[in-house]
C-alpha positions as CSV (number, residue, x, y, z in Angstrom):
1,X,0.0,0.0,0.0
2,X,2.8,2.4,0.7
3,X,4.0,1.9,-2.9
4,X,1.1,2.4,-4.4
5,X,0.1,5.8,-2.3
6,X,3.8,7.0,-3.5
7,X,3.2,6.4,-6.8
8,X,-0.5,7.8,-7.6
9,X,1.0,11.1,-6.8
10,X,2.2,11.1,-10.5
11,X,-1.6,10.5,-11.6
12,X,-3.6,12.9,-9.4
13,X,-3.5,17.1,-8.8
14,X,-5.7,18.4,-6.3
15,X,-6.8,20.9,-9.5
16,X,-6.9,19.3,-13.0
17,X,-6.0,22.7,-14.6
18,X,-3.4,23.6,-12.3
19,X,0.3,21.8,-12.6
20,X,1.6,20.5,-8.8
21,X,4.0,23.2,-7.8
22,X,7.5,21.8,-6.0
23,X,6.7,24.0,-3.3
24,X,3.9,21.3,-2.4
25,X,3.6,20.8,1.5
26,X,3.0,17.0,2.3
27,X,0.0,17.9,4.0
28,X,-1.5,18.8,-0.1
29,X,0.5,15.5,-0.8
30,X,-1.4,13.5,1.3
31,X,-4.6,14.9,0.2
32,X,-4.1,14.1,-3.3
33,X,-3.2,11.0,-3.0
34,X,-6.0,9.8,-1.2
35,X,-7.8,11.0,-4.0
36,X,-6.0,8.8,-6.2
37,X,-6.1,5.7,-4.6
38,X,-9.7,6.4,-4.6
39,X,-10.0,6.5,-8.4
40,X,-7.7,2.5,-8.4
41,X,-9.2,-0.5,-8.5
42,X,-8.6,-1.9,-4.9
43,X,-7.1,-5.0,-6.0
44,X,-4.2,-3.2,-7.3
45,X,-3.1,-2.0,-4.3
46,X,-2.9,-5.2,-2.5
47,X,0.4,-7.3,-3.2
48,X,2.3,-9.9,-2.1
49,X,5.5,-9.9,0.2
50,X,8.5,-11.0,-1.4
51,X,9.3,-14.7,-0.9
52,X,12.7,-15.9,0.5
53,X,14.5,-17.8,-1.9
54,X,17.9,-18.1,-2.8
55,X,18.0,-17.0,-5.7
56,X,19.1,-14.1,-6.5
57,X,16.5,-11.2,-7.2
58,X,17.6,-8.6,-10.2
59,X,16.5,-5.3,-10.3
60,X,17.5,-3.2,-13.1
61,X,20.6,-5.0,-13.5
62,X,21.7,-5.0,-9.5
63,X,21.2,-8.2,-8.0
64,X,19.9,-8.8,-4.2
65,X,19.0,-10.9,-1.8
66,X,15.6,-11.8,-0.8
67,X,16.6,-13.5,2.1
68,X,19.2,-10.7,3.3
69,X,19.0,-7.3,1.4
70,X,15.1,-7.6,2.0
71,X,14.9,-3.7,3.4
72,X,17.1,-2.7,0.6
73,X,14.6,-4.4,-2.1
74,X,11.6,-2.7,-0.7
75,X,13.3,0.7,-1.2
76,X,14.3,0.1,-4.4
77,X,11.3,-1.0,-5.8
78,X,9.3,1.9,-3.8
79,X,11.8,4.3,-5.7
80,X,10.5,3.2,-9.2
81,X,7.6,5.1,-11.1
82,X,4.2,2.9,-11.2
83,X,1.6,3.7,-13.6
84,X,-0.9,1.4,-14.1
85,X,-4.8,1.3,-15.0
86,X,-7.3,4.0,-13.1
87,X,-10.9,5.0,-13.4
88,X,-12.5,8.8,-13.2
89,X,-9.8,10.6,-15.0
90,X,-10.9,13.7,-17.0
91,X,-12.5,12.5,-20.1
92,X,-10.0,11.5,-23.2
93,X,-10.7,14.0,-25.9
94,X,-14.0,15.4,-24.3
95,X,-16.1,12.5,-25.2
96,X,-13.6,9.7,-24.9
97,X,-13.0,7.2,-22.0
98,X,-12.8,8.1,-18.3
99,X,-10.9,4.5,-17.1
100,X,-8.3,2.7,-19.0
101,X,-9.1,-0.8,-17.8
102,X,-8.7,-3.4,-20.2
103,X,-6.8,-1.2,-23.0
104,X,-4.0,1.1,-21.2
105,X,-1.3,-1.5,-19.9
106,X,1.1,-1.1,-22.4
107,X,0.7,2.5,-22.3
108,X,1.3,2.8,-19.0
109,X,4.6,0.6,-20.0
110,X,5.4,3.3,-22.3
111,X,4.9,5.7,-19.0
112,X,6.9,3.6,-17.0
113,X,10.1,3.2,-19.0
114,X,10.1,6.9,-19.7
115,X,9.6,8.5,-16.1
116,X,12.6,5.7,-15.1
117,X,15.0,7.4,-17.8
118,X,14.0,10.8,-16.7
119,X,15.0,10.1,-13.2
120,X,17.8,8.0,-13.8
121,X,19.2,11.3,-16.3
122,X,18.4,14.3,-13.5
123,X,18.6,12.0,-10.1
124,X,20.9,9.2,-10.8
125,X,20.9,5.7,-11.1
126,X,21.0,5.0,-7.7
127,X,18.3,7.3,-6.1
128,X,15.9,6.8,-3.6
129,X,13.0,8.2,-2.8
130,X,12.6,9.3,0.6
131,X,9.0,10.4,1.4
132,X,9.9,12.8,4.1
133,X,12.1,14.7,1.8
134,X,10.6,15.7,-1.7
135,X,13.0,16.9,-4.3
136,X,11.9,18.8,-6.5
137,X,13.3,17.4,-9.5
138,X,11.0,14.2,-8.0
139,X,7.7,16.7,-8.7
140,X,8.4,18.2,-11.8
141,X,8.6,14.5,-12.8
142,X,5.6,13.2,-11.7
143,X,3.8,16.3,-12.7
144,X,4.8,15.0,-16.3
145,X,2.2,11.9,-15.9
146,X,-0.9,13.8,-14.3
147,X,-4.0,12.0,-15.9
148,X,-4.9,15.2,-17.9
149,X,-4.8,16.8,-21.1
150,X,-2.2,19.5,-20.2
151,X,0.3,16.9,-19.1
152,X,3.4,16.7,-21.1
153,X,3.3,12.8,-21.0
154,X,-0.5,12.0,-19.6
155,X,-2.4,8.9,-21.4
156,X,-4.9,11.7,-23.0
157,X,-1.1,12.4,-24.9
158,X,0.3,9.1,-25.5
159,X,-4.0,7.9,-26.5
160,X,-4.3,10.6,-29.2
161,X,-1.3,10.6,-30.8
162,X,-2.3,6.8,-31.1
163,X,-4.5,7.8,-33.7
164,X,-1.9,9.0,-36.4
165,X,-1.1,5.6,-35.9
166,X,-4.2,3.9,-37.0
167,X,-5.1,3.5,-33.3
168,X,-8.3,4.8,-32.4
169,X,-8.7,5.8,-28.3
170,X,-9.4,3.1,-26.8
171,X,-7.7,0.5,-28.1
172,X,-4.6,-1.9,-26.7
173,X,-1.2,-0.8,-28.4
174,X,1.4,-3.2,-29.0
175,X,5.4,-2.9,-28.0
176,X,6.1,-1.3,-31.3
177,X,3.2,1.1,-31.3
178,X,3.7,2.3,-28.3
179,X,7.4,2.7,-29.1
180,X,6.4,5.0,-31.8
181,X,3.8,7.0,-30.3
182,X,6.2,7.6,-27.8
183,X,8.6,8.8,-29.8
184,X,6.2,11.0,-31.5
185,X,4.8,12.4,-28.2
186,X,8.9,13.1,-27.0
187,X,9.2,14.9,-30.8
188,X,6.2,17.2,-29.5
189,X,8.0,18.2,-26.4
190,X,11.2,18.9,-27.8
191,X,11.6,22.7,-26.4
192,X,10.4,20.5,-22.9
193,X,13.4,18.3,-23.5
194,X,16.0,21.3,-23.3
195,X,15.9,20.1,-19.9
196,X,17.8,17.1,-20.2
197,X,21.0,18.8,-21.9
198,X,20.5,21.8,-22.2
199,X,19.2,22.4,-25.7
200,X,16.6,21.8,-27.6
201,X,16.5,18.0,-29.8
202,X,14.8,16.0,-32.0
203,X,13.9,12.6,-30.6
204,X,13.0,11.3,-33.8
205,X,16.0,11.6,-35.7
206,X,18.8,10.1,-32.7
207,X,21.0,7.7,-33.5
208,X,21.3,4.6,-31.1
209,X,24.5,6.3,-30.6
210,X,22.6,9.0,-29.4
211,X,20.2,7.6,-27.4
212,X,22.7,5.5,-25.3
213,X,24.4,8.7,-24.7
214,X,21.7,10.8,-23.7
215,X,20.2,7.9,-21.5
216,X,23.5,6.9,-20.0
């Protein structure tokens, strides 16, 4: 439950017109994300402890153990972005869905992969989120991934520009199309990516080269 009630915060704004600002108290925090464990379905929220086992248990490439690095999994994993399906969010395109059960979860991949590179680029590889000390780098993430219109790299973004790709809202997107959309979403935000070096780029016309570089 404490993962989840992290996580939601990059879902939910206590005003869907107004972007979270980092000065955000935790008392705001708090607020908004019982809203948005509100809008989950409630079997999402409930998971399983890790098992001990001897084997080792890999987590982006760094191995632990379950049987004695067990505190250290638990922050790792509650340091990684979770986006998965909700209900009650503003209405895709004005008339379009309000939930993306059944449809968003490889969209919410797409989300997924994308918020982990951006904090891996401005936080580090090895950050941790510590609950009692927001960063703002942290917000101005999350803020990204609001369920709304307005936000850079919301669902309403990644849905719509799904339809340039012969995929009406709505409708399950596989690996590459999401790959794609993606790209073209990034390629929309370029003046946004200026934050990651410092100058504006094109998503769509990197290199791997490129890409390795920027991600590294």
């Amino acid at each position: 439950m404490q993962a989840a009630r992290e996580y939601v915060r990059a879902l939910s704004s206590p005003d869907d017109t107004e972007p979270l600002p980092a000065s955000t108290n935790s008392g705001l925090l708090q607020r908004m994300t019982n809203t948005a464990c509100a809008t989950y379905e409630s079997a999402l929220l409930e998971y399983d402890e890790i098992p001990p086992t001897s084997e080792p248990v890999c987590i982006l490439g760094n191995e632990y153990s379950a049987i004695y690095d067990l505190d250290d999994i638990r922050k790792v994993f509650y340091s990684k972005m979770w986006m998965t399906y909700r209900k009650g969010f503003p209405s895709i395109g004005g008339i379009g869905p309000t939930t993306d059960t059944g449809w968003g979860c490889m969209l919410r991949c797409g989300q997924m992969l994308l918020a982990q590179t951006l904090v891996h680029r401005h936080l580090g590889r090895g950050w941790q989120h510590n609950p009692k000390l927001l960063d703002p780098t942290y917000l101005k993430i999350l803020q990204l991934f609001q369920d709304k219109k307005s936000s850079t790299y919301s669902i309403h973004q990644i849905a719509q520009m799904g339809v340039t790709e012969g995929k009406p809202v709505g409708s399950w997107f596989g690996p590459n199309t999401v790959a794609q959309v993606s790209r073209c979403v990034l390629r929309r935000s370029a003046v946004f990516l200026s934050w990651w070096r410092g100058q504006a780029v094109d998503p769509c016309t990197w290199g791997r080269g490129q890409a390795v570089d920027l991600w590294a």
